[in-house]
C-alpha positions as CSV (number, residue, x, y, z in Angstrom):
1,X,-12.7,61.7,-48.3
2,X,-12.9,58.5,-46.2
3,X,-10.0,57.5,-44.0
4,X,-8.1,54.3,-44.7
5,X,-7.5,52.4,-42.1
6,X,-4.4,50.3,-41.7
7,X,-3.6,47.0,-40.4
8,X,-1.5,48.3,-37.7
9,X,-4.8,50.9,-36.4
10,X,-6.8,47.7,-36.3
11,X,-4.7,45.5,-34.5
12,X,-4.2,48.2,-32.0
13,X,-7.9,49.0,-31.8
14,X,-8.8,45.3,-31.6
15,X,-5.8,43.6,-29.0
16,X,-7.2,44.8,-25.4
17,X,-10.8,42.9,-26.6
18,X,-11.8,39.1,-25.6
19,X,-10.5,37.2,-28.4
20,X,-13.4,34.9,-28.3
21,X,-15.6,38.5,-29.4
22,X,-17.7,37.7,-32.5
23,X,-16.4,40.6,-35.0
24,X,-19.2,42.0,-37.6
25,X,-18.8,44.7,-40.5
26,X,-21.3,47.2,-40.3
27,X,-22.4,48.4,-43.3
28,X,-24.5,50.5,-45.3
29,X,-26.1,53.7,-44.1
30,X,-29.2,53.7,-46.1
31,X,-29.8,50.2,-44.5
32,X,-27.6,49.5,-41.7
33,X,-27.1,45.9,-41.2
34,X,-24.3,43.6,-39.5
35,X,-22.5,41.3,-41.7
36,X,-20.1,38.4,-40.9
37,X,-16.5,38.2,-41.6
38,X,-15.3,35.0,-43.7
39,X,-11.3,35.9,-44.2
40,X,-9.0,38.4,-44.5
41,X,-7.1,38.3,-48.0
42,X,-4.1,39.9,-49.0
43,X,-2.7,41.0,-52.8
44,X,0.5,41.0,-52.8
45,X,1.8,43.9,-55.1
46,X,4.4,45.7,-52.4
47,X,4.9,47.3,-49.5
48,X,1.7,48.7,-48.9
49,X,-0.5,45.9,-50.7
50,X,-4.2,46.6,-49.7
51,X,-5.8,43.7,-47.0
52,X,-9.7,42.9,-47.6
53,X,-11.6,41.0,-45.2
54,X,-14.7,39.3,-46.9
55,X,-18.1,39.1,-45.8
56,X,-20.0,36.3,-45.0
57,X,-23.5,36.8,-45.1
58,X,-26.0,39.0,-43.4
59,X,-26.6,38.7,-39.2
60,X,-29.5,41.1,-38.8
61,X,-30.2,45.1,-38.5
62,X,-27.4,46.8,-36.3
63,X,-28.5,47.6,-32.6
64,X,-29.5,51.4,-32.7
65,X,-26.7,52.3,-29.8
66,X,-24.1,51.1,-32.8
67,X,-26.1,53.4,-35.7
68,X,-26.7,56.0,-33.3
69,X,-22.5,55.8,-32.6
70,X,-21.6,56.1,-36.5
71,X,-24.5,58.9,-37.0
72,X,-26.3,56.4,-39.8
73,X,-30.0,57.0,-39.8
């Protein structure tokens, strides 16, 4: 089962980089490419309303140090 992460995990995993850093999704195994982020929306239904961050078009195939790190082919 995939592992959720949370808001607090990506803060924390993001706040010692540059905040200047481009930040991509990486997506797909079958065809791994790099995608852009747009904006980060929220639903507001409670306490533990999901967060989605929207894509914003397509940058290019990811580097093979990055596929080779998240064992896609």
């Amino acid at each position: 089962m995939p592992r959720t992460l949370t808001v607090g995990q990506l803060i924390h995993q993001l706040q010692t980089l540059d905040h200047n850093q481009p930040v991509f999704l990486a997506i797909n195994p079958d065809w791994p490419f790099a995608h852009r982020i747009s904006q980060v929306i929220t639903v507001t239904d409670g306490p533990s309303s999901p967060v989605y961050i929207a894509e914003n078009g397509q940058e290019g195939y990811l580097p093979p140090a990055i596929r080779t790190e998240l064992a896609w082919p």
